[in-house]
VOBA-1610 file (N, C-alpha, C; in pm, whole numbers, padded with zeros to 5 digits, always signed):
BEGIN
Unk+17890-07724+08697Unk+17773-07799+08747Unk+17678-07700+08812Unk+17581-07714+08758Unk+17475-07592+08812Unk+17396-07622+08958Unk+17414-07525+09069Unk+17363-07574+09169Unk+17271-07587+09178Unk+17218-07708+09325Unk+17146-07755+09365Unk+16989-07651+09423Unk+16892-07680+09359Unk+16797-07574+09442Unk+16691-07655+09512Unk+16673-07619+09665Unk+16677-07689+09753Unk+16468-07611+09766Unk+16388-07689+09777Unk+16272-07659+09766Unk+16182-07673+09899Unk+16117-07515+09906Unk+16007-07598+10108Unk+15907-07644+10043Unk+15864-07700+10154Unk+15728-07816+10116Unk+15635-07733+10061Unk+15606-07641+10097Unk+15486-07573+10041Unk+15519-07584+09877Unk+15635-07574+09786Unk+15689-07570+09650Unk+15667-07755+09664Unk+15725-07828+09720Unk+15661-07956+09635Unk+15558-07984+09644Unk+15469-07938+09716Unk+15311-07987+09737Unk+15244-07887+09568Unk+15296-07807+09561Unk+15256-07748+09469Unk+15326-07809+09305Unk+15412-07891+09310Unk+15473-07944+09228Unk+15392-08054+09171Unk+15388-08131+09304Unk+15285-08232+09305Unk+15146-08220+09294Unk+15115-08131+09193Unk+14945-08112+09265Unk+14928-08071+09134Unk+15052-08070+09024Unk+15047-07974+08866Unk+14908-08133+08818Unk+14828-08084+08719Unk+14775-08174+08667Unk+14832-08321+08614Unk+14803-08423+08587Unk+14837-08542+08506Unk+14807-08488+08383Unk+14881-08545+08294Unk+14833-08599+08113Unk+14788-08699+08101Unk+14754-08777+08184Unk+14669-08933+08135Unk+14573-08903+08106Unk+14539-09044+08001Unk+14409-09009+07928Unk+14294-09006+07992Unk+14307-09047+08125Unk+14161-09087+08209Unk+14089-08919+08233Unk+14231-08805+08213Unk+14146-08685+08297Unk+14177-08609+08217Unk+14208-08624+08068Unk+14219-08563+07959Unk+14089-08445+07922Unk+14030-08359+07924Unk+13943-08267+07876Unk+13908-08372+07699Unk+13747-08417+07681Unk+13717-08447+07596Unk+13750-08294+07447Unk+13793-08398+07328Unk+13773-08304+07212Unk+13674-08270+07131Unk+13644-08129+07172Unk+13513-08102+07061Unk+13502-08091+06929Unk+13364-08111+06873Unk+13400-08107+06729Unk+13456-07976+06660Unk+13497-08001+06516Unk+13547-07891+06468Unk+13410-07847+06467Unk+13414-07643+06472Unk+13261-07565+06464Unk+13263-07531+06332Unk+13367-07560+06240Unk+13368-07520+06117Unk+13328-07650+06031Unk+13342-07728+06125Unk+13245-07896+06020Unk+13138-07897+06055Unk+13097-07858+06151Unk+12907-07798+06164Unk+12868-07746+06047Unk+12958-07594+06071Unk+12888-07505+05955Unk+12881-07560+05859Unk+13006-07590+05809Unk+13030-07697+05649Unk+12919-07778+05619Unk+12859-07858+05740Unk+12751-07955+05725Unk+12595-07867+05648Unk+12586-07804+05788Unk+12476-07690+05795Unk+12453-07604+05684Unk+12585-07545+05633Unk+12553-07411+05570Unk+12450-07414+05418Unk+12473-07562+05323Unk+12404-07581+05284Unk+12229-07553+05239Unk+12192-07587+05382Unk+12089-07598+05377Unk+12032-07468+05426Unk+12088-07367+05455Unk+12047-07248+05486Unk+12001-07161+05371Unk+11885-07058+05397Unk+11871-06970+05324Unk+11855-06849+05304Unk+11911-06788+05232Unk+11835-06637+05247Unk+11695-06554+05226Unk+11622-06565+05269Unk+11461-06467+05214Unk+11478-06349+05208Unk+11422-06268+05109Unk+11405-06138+05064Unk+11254-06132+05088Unk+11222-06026+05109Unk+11063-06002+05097Unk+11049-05788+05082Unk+10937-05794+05000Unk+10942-05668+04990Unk+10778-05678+05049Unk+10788-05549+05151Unk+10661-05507+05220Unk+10569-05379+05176Unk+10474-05329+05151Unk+10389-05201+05088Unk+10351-05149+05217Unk+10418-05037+05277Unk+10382-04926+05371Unk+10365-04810+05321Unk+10250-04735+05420Unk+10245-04585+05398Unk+10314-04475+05443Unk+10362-04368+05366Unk+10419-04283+05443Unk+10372-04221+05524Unk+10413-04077+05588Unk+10340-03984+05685Unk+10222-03931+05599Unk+10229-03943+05444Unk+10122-03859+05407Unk+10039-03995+05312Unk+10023-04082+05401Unk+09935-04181+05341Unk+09975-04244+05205Unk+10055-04208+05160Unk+10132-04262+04993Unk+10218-04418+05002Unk+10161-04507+04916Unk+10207-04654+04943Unk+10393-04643+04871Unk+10511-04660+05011Unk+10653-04726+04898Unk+10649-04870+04946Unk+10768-04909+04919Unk+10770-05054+04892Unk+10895-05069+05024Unk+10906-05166+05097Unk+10997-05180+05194Unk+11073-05331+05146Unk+11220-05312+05106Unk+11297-05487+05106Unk+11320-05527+05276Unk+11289-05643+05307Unk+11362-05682+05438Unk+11429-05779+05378Unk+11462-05863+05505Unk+11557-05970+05481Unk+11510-06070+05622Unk+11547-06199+05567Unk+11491-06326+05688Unk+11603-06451+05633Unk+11586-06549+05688Unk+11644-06652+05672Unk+11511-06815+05697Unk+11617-06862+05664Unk+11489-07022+05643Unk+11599-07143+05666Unk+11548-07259+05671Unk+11604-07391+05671Unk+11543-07485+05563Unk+11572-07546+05512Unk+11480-07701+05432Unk+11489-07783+05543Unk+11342-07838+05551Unk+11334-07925+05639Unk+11276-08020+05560Unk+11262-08030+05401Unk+11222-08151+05302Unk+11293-08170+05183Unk+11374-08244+05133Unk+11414-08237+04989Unk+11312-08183+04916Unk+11230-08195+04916Unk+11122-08142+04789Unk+11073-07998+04801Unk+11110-07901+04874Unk+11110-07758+04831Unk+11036-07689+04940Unk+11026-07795+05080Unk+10958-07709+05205Unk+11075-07690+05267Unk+11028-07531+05301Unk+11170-07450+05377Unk+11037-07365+05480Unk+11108-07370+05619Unk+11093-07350+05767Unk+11143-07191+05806Unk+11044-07056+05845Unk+11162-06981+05855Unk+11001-06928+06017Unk+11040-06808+05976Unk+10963-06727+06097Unk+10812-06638+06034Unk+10721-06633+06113Unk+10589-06563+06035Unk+10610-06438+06023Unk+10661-06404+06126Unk+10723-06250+06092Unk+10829-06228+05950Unk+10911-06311+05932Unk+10969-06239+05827Unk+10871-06277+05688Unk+10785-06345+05650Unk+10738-06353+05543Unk+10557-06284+05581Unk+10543-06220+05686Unk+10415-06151+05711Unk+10380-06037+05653Unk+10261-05997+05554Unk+10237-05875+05464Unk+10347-05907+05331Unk+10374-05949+05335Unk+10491-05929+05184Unk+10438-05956+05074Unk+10466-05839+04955Unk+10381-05856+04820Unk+10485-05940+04738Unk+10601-05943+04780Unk+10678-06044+04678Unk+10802-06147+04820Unk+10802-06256+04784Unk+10939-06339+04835Unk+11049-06402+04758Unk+11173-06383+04800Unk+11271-06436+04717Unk+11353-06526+04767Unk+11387-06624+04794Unk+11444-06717+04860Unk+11607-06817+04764Unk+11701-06733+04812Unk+11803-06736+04775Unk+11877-06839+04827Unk+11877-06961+04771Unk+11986-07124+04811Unk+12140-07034+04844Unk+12216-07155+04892Unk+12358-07134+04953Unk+12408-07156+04876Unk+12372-07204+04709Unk+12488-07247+04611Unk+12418-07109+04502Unk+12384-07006+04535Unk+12303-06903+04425Unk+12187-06941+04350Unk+12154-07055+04350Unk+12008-07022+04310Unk+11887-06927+04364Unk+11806-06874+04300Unk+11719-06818+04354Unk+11535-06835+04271Unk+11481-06875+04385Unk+11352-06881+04368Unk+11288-06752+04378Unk+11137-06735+04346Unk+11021-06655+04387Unk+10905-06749+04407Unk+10866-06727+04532Unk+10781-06771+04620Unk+10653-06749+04569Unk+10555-06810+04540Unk+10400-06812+04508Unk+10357-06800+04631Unk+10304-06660+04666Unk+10243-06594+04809Unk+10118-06710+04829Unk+10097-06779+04768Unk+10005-06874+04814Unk+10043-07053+04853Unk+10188-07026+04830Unk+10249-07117+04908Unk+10333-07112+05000Unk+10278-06993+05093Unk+10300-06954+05207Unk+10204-06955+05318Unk+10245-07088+05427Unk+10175-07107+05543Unk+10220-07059+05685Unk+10159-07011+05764Unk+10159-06933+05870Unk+10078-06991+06005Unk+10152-06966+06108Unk+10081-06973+06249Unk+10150-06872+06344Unk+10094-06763+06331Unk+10111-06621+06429Unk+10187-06647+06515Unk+10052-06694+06620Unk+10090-06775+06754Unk+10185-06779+06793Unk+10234-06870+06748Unk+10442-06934+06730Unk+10497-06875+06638Unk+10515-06768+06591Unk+10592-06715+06466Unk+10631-06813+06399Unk+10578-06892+06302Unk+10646-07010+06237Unk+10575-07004+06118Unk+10648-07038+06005Unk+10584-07063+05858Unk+10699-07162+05772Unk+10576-07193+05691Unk+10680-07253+05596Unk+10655-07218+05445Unk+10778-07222+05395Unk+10738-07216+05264Unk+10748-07333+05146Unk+10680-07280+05021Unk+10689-07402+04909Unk+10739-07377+04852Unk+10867-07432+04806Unk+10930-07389+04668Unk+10926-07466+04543Unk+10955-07429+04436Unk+10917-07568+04262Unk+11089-07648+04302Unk+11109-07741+04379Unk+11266-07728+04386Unk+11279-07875+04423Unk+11351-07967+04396Unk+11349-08148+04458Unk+11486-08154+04501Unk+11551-08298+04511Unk+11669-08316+04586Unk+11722-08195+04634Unk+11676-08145+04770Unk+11765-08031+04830Unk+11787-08082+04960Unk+11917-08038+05039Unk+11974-08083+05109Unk+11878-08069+05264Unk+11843-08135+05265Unk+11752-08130+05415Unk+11851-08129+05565Unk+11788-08075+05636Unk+11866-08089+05751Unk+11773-08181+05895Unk+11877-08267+05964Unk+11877-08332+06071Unk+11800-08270+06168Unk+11647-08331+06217Unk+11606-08210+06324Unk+11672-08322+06459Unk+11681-08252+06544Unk+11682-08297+06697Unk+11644-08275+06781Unk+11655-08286+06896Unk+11530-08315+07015Unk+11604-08269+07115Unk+11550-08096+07133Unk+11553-07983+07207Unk+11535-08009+07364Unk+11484-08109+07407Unk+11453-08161+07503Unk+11557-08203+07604Unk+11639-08258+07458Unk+11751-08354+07540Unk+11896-08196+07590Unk+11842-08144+07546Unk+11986-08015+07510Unk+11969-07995+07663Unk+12146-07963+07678Unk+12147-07891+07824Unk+12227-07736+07858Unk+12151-07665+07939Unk+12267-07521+07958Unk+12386-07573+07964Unk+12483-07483+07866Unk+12643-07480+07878Unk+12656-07559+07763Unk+12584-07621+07681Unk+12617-07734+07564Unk+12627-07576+07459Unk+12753-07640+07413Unk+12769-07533+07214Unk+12643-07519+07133Unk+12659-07428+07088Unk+12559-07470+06971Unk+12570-07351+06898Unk+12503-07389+06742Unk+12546-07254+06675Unk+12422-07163+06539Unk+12414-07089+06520Unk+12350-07044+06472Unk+12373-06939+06327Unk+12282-07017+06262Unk+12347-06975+06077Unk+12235-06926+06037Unk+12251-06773+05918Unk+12155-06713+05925Unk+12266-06574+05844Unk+12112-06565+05730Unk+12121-06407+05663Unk+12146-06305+05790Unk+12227-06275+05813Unk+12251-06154+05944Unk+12282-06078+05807Unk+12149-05935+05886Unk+12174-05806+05846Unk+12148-05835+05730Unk+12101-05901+05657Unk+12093-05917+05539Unk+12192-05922+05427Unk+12282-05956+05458Unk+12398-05963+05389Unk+12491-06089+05362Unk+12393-06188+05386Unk+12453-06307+05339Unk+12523-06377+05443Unk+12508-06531+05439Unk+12456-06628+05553Unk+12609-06661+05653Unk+12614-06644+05724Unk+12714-06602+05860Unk+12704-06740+05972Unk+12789-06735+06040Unk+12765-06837+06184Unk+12809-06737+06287Unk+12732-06818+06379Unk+12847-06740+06534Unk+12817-06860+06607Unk+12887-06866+06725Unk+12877-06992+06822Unk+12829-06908+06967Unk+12791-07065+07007Unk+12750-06972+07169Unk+12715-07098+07284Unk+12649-07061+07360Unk+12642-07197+07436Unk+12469-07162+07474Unk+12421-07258+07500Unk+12279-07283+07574Unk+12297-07189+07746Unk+12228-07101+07724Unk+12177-07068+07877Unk+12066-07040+07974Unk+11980-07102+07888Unk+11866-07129+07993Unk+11748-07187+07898Unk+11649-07267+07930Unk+11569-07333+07884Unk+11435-07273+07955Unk+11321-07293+07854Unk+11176-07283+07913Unk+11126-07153+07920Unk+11242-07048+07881Unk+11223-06922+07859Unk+11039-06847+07799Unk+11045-06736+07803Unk+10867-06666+07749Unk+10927-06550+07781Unk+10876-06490+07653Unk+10886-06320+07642Unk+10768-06267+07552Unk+10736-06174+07596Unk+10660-06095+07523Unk+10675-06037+07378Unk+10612-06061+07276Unk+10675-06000+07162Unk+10621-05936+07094Unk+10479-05874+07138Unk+10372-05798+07081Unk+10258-05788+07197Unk+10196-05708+07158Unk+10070-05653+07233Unk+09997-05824+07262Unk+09964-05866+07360Unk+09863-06004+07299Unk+09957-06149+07287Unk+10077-06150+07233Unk+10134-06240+07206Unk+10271-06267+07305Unk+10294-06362+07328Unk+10395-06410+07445Unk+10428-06545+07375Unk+10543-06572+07342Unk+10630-06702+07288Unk+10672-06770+07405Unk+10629-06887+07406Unk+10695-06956+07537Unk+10773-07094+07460Unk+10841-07138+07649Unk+10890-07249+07579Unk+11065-07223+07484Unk+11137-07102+07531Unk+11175-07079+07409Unk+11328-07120+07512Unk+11458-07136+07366Unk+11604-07162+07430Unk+11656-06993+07424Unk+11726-06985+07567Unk+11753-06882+07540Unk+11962-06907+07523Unk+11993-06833+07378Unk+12146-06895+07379Unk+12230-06728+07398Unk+12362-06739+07456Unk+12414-06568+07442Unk+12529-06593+07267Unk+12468-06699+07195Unk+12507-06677+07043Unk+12453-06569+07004Unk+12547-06543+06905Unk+12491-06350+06849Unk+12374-06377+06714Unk+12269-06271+06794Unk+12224-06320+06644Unk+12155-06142+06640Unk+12105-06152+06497Unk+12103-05981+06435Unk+12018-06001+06358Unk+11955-05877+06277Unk+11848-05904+06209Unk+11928-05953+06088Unk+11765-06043+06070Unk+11849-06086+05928Unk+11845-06254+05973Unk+11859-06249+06093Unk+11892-06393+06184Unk+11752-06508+06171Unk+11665-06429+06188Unk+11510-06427+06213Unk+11487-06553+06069Unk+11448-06668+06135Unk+11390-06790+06111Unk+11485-06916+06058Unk+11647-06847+06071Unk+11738-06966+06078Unk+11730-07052+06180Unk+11820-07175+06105Unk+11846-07281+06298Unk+11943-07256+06381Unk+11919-07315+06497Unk+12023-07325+06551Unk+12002-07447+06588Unk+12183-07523+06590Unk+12217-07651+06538Unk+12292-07657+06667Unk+12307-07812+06722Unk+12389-07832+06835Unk+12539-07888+06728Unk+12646-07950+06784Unk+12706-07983+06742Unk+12750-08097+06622Unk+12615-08148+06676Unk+12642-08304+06560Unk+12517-08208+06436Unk+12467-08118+06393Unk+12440-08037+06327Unk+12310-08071+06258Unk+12228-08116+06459Unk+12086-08128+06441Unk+12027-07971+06439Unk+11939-07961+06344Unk+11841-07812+06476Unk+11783-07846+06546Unk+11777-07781+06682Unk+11768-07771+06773Unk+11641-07645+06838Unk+11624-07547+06761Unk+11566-07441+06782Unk+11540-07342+06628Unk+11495-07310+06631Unk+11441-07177+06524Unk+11477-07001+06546Unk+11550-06977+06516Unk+11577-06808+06592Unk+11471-06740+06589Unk+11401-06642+06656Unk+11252-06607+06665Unk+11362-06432+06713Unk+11356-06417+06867Unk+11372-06296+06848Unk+11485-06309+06946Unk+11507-06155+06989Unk+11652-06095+07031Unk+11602-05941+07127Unk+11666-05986+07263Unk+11613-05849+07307Unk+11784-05754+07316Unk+11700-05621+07227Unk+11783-05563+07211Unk+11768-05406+07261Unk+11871-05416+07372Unk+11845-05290+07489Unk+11966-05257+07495Unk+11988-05143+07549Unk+12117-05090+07583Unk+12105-05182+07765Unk+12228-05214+07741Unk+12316-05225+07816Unk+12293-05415+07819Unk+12237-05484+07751Unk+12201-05638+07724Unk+12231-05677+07628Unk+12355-05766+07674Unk+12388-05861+07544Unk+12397-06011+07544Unk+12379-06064+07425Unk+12447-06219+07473Unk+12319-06320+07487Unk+12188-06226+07503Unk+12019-06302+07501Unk+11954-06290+07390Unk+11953-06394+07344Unk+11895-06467+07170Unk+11836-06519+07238Unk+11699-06544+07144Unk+11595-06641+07158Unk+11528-06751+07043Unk+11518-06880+07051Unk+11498-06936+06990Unk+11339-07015+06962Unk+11272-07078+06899Unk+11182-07206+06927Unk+11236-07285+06944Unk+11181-07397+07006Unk+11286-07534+07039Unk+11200-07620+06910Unk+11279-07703+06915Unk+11178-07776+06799Unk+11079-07882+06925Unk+11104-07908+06990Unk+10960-07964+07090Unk+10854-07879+07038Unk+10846-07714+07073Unk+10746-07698+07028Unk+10718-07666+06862Unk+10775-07640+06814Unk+10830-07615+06662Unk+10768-07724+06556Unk+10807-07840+06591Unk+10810-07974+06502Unk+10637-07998+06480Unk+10554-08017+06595Unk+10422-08042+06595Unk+10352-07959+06501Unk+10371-07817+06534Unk+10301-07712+06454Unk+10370-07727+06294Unk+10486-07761+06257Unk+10519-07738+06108Unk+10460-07841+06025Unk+10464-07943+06118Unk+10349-08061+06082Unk+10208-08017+06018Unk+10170-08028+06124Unk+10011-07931+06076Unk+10043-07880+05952Unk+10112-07699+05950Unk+10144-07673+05841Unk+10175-07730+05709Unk+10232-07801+05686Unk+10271-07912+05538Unk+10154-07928+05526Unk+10073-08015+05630Unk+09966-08097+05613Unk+09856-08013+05559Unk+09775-07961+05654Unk+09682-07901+05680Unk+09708-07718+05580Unk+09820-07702+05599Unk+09788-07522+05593Unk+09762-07474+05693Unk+09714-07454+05790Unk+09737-07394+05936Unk+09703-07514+06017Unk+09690-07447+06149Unk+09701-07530+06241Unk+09576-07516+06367Unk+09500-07646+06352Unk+09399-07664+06438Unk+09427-07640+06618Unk+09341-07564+06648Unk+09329-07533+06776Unk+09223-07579+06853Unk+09203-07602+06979Unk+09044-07547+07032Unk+09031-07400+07011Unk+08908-07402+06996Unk+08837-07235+06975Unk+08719-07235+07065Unk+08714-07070+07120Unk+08621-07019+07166Unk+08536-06909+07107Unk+08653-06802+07022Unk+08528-06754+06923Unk+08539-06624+06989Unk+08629-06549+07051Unk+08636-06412+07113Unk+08761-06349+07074Unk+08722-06253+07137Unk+08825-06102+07086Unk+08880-06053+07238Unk+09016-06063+07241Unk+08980-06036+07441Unk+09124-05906+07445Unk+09046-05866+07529Unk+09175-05738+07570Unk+09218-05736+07772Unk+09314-05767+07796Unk+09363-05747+07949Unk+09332-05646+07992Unk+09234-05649+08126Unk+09180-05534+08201Unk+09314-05438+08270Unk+09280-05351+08212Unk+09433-05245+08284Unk+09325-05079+08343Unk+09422-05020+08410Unk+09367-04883+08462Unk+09287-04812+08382Unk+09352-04835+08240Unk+09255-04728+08143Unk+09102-04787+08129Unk+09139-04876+08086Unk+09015-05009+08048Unk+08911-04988+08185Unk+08937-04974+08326Unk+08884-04957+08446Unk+08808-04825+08435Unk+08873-04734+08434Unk+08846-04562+08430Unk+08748-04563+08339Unk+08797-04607+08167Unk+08726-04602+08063Unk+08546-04603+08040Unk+08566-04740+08097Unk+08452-04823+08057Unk+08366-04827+08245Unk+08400-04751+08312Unk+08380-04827+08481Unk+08360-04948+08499Unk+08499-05037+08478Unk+08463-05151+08506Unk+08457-05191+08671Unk+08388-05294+08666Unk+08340-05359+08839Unk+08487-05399+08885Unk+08591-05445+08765Unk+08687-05557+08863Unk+08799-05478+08785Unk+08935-05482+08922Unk+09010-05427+08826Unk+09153-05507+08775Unk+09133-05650+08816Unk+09178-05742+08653Unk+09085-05869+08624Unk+09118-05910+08510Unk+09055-05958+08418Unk+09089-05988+08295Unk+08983-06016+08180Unk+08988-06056+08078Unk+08865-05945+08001Unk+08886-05885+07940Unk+08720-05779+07866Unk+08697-05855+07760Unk+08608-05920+07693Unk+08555-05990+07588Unk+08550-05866+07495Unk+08596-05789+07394Unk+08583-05705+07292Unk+08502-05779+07206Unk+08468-05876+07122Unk+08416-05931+07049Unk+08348-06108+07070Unk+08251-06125+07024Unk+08208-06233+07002Unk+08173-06300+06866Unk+08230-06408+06819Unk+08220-06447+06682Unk+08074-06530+06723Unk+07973-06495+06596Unk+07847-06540+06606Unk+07876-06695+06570Unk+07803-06776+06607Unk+07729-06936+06634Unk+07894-06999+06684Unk+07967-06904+06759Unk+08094-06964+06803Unk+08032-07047+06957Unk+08179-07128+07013Unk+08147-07179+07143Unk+08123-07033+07259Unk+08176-06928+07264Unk+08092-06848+07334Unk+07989-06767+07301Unk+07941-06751+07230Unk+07826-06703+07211Unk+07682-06809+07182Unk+07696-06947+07209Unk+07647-07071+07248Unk+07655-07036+07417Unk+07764-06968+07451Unk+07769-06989+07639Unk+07675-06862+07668Unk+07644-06806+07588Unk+07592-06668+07624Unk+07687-06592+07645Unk+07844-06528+07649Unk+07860-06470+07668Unk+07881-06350+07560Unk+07912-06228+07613Unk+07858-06141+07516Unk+08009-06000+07509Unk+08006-05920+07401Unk+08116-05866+07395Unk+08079-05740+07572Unk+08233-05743+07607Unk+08186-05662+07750Unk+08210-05735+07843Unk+08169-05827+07862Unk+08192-05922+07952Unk+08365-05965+08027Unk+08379-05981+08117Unk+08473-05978+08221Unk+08519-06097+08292Unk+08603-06220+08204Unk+08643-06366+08216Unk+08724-06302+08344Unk+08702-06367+08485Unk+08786-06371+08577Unk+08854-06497+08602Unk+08810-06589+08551Unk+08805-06712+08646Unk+08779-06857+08511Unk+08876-06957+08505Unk+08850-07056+08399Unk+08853-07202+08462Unk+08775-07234+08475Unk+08803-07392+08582Unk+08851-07347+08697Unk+08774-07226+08761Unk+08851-07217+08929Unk+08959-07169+08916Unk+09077-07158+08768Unk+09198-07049+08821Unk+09200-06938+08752Unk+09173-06861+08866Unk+09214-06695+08833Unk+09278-06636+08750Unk+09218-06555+08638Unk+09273-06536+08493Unk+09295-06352+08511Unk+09396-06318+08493Unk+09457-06205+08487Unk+09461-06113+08389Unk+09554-06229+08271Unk+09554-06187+08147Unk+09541-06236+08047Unk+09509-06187+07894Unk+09457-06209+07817Unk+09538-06317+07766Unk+09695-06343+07777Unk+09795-06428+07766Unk+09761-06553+07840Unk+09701-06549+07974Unk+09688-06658+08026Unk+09566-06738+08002Unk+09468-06641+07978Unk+09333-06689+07900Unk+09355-06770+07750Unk+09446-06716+07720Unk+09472-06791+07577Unk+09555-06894+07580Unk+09644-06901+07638Unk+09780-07054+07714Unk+09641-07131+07738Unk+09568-07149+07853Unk+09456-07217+07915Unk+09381-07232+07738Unk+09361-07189+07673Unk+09280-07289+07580Unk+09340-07350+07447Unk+09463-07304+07456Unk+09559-07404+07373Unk+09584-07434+07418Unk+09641-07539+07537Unk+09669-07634+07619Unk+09529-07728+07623Unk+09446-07668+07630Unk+09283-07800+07635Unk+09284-07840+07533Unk+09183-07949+07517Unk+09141-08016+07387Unk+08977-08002+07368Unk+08969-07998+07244Unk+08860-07981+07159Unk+08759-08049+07213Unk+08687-08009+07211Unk+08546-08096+07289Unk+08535-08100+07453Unk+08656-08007+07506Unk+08663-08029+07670Unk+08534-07881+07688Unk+08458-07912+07834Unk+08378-07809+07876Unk+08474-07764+07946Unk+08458-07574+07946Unk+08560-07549+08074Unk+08421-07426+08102Unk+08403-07440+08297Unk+08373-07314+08354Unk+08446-07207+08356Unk+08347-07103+08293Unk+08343-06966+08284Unk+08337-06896+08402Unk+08383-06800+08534Unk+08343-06693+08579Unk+08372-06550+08483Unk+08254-06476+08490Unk+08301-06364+08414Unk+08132-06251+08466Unk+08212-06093+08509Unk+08123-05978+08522Unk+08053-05969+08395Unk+07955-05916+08418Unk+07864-05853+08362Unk+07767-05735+08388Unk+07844-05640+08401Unk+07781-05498+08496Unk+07861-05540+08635Unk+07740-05497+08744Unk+07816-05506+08882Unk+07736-05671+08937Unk+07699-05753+08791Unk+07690-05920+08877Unk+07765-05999+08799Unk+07792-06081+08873Unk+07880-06215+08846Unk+07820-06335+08839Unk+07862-06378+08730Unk+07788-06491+08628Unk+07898-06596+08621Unk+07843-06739+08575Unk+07925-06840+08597Unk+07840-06910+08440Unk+07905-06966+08335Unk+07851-07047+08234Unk+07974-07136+08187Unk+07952-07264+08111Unk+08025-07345+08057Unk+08009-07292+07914Unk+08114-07338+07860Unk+08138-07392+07706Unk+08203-07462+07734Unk+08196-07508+07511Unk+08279-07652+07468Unk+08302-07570+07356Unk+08456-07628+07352Unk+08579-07601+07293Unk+08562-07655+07133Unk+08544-07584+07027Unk+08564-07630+06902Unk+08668-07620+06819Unk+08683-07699+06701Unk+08819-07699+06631Unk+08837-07506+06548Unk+08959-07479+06554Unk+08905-07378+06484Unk+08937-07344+06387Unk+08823-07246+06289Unk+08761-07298+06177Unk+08929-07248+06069Unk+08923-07266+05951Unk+09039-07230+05870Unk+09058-07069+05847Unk+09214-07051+05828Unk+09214-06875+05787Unk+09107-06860+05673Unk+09068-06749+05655Unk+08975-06664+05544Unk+09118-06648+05431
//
């Protein structure tokens, strides 16, 4: 008979304290991530695009990249990023079951802005995918992301949501806001797949990835909040209506100060004025020095531009802006703006 082992309280309090198995405090079961993909993978695609650069000695070769896309229509509209189909003399858009298209460069629509395009393909019953509403998503929720990585044919990884409302810089001029930021892996190649929450809505658009030594785990997405409106347009229209003002603007920095002796040292510098536009109706003229837009203080050329995509067409907004060493105050009105050339 095996003896008795005699226990101090501190051992039954700890006995007593092991979790329950009842179902009330059971950890919910998540879905399988491999019946996502299964759902998803479908509708994913691969893009090829070949680009015409010069070498060091001015001589045109030919560059292949690689991108990814979604169908967001049975009938042959596929969703990817402006960057991966931007400059390209040829596109190839490779289905998940091996078919492969070539893209008529003129059924390719674009909006910078938001890195977003879509394309047209000759193609019907194709498997469309579920969009969903980015809105509702919360940090720490799964989600996953499918996509030509590296160019080598269409991959998943999983990850979770970690922060919302995100903006990064992604060019001289251009700042993406609004964006999900997930620590799912994503690589080149990644650039204009979805990312899908679990029930294997998209949720976001992969856009970019900051990639630094010693940072990992920060992907960036579009959400479809902002995503959905603009692809709209696109189908519809071919680009996408804005208010317009009709300028060329560069952020006042030290050089720009030194350079030119400017009066203020931030700002907005007007580089250009488009003739019979809404500013050159305000009088203002290339040179000129936007400080100030409805009373709030304009810094940069990023915030000057947020402030008039956010207005609507036909709104007047006050101007402060230098002109030499005086300061001038004029209105404009905001027009639609006009179509790409």
């Amino acid at each position: 008979m095996p003896p008795s082992i005699s226990r101090t309280p501190a051992e039954a309090l700890l006995r007593s304290a092991k979790p329950s198995t009842t179902k009330e405090n059971q950890a919910p079961v998540l879905p399988n991530i491999a019946d996502v993909v299964a759902q998803v993978k479908p509708s994913v695609v691969a893009i090829t695009t070949e680009v015409v650069s010069l070498d060091f000695f001015n001589r045109p070769f030919t560059q292949e990249e690689a991108g990814s896309g979604w169908i967001i229509d049975e009938n042959g509209i596929i969703v990817t990023n402006n960057h991966v189909v931007e400059g390209a003399a040829t596109i190839t858009v490779t289905m998940d079951d091996g078919r492969t298209f070539t893209v008529d460069i003129g059924a390719v629509f674009t909006d910078s802005l938001n890195d977003l395009a879509i394309i047209k393909i000759d193609a019907r019953n194709l498997p469309a995918l579920k969009i969903g509403d980015s809105s509702d998503i919360r940090v720490g929720e799964w989600v996953v992301a499918i996509g030509n990585a590296l160019g080598q044919g269409t991959r998943a990884t999983e990850g979770i949501v970690s922060r919302k409302g995100s903006s990064i810089p992604v060019s001289p001029g251009q700042t993406l806001y609004d964006l999900i930021e997930t620590t799912t892996a994503i690589n080149p190649g990644n650039s204009g797949g979805p990312l899908v929450n679990l029930a294997g809505e998209v949720i976001g658009i992969t856009s970019a990835k900051i990639a630094t030594i010693g940072v990992e785990g920060m992907g960036y997405v579009i959400s479809t909040e902002t995503a959905i409106p603009i692809i709209e347009e696109l189908v519809q229209n071919g680009y996408v209506v804005r208010p317009w003002l009709g300028v060329m603007l560069y952020t006042v920095n030290q050089f720009a100060v030194m350079r030119y002796q400017l009066p203020v040292e931030e700002g907005v510098l007007l580089t250009h004025i488009t003739p019979a536009s809404p500013a050159a109706d305000a009088g203002l003229a290339a040179g000129d020095i936007i400080v100030s837009l409805d009373g709030q203080e304009i810094a940069t050329a990023e915030e000057l531009t947020r402030i008039f995509h956010t207005s609507q067409i036909g709104q007047r907004l006050e101007i402060t802006y230098w002109r030499g060493d005086t300061q001038h105050t004029t209105g404009a009105i905001l027009t639609e703006s006009p179509p790409p050339p």
